[in-house]
C-alpha atoms as one frame of an Amber mdcrd trajectory, in Angstrom:
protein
  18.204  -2.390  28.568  21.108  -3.090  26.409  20.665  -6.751  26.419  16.986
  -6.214  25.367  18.210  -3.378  22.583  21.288  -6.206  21.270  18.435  -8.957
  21.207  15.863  -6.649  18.925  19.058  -5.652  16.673  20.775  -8.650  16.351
  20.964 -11.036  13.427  19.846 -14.303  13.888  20.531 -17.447  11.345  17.580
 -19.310  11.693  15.645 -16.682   9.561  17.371 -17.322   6.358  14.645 -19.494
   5.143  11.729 -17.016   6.140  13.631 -13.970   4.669  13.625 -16.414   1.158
   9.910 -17.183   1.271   8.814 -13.826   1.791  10.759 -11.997  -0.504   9.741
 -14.860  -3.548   6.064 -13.986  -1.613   6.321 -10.221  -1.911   7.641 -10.425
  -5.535   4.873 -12.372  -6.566   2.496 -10.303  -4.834   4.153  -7.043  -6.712
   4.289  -8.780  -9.848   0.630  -9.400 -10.055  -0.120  -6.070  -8.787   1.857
  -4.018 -11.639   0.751  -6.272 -14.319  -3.175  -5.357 -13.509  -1.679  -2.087
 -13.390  -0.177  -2.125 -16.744  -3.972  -3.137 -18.189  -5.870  -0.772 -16.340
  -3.877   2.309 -15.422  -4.393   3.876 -19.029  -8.172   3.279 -18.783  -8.637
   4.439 -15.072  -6.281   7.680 -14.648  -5.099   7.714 -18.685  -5.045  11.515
 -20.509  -8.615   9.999 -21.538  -9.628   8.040 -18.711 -12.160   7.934 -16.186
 -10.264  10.278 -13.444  -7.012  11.420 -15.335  -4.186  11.608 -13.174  -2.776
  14.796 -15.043  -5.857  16.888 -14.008  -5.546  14.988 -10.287  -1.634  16.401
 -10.284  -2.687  19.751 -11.354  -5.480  20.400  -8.627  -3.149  19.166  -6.060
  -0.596  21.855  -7.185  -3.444  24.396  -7.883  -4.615  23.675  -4.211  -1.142
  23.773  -2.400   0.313  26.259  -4.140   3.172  25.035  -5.824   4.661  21.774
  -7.353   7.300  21.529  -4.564   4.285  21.438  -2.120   2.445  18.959  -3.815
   5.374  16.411  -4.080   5.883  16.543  -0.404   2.466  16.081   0.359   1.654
  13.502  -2.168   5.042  11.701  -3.092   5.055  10.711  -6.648   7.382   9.948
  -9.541   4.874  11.131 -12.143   5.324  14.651 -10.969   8.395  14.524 -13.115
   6.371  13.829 -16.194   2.756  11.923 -16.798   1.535  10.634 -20.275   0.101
   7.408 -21.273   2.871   5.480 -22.668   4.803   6.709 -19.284   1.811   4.979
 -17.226   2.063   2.090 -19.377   6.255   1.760 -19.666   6.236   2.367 -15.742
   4.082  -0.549 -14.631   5.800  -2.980 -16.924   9.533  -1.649 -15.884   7.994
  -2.507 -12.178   6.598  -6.089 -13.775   9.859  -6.918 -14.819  11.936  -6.179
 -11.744   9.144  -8.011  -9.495   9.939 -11.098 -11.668  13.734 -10.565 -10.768
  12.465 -10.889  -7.008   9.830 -13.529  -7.675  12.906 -15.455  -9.529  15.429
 -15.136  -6.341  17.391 -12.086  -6.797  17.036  -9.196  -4.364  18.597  -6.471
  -2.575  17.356  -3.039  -1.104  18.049  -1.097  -3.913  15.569  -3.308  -6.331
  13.477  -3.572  -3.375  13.223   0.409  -3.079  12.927   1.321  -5.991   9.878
  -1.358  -6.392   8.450   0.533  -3.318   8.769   4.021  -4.752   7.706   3.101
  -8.087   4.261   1.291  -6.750   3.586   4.175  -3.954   3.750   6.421  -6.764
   1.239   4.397  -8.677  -1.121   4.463  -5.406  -0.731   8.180  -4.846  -2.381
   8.872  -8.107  -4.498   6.418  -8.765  -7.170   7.809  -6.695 -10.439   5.943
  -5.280  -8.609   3.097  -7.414  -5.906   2.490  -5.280  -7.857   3.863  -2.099
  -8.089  -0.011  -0.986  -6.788  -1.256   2.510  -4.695  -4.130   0.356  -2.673
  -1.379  -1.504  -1.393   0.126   1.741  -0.954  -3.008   3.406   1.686  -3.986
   0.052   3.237  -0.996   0.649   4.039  -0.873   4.327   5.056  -4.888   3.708
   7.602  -3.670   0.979   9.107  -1.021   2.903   9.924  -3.764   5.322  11.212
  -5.921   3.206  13.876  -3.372   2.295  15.666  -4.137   5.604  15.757  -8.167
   4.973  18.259  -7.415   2.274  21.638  -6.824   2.250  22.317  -3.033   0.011
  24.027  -4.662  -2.910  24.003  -8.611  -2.945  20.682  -9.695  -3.996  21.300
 -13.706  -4.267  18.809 -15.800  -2.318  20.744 -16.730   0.253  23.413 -13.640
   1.344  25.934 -14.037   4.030  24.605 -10.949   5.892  21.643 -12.100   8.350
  18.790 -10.257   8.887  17.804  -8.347  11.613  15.348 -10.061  14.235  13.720
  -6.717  14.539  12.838  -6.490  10.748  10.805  -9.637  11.764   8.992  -8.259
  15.162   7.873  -5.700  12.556   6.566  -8.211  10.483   4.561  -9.797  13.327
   3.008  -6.734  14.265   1.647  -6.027  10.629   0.292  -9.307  10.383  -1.698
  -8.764  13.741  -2.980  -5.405  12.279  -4.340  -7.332   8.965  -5.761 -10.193
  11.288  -7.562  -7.073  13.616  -8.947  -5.218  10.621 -11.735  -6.732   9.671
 -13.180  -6.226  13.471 -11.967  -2.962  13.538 -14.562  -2.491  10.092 -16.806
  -4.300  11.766 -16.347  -1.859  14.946 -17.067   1.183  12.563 -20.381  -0.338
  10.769 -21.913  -0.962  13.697 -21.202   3.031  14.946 -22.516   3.863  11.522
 -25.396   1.339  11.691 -27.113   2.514  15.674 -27.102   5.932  15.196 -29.357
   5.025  11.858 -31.074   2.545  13.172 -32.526   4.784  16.319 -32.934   7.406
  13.737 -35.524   5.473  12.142 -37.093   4.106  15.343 -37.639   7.593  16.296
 -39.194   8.597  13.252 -41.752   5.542  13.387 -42.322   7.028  16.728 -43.170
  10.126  15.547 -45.683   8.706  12.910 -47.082   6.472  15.274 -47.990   9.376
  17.711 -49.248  12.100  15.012 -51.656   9.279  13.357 -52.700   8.638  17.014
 -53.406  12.108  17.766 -55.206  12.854  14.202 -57.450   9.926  15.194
């Protein structure tokens, strides 16, 4: 059991390559994602848009209670403050520091706060950001955090990554290459019960014209 624990823990040197191309990956992937959010998040959840966010925040504390409740349950840096210009300023803030990643500096605290800052983004944004992709970003990011070292952020640290990090990594890509049967798995459950719904109702017509003739 402790070989097996050392093996999961242990830093291995033939990842340094890997840990490069998906961080440059992931920044690229973040950098495209808060510059469509810099376009669209005044127009979608704005003071004027089509589902403001401020009204969203204030149900959510109307509904829980408090504000305290409402930033446990839906973690968000705009609880601190929401106005356009804010919505605007924040997604090109996170724009900029996903071209630091994109351009090959990284470490966990850029890599954090790029997490926190696009979570909060998807906690508000409503059936906007209510997309498998968003979630998928986000649980990718958070994983990322571990590939860096806390403070160096050049591509190539001396501290190794964790071979763990990467089993973790494996196991989210089989859950993205499983979802689309899993949707499929859920239309068709959807689709029969429908389906024998209508059978049974052609049924029923078929046997009242039958009996009015």
């Amino acid at each position: 059991m402790g070989d097996l624990f050392e093996e999961l823990f242990a830093r291995g040197n033939s990842y340094w390559l890997t840990r490069f191309i998906i961080l440059r990956l992931l920044g690229s992937v973040y950098a495209i994602a808060f510059l469509i959010a810099a376009q669209q998040l005044v127009p979608l959840i704005g003071e004027h848009g089509l589902t403001p966010a401020n009204h969203f925040l204030t149900s959510i504390q109307t509904q829980l209670g408090s504000r305290m409740a409402g930033m446990f349950n839906i973690p968000t840096l705009f609880w601190f403050g929401i106005s356009d210009n804010a919505l605007s300023i924040f997604a090109w803030i996170g724009l900029g520091l996903s071209l630091v990643v994109l351009g090959g500096y990284a470490n966990a605290i850029i890599l954090t706060v790029l997490w926190a800052m696009y979570m909060s983004i998807v906690h508000i944004g409503q059936i906007w950001y209510g997309y498998g992709w968003e979630i998928q970003l986000l649980e990718t990011g958070f994983l990322s955090i571990f590939l860096c070292p806390l403070l160096d952020g050049r591509p190539f640290p001396k501290c190794r990554p964790p071979i763990f990090v990467f089993w973790l990594f494996r196991w989210l890509g089989f859950r993205i290459i499983l979802e689309p049967f899993r949707r499929i798995d859920r239309a068709v459950v959807l689709v029969r019960p429908a389906h024998r719904a209508a059978h049974r109702r052609d049924l029923v017509g078929q046997f009242s014209n039958g009996s009015d003739h």
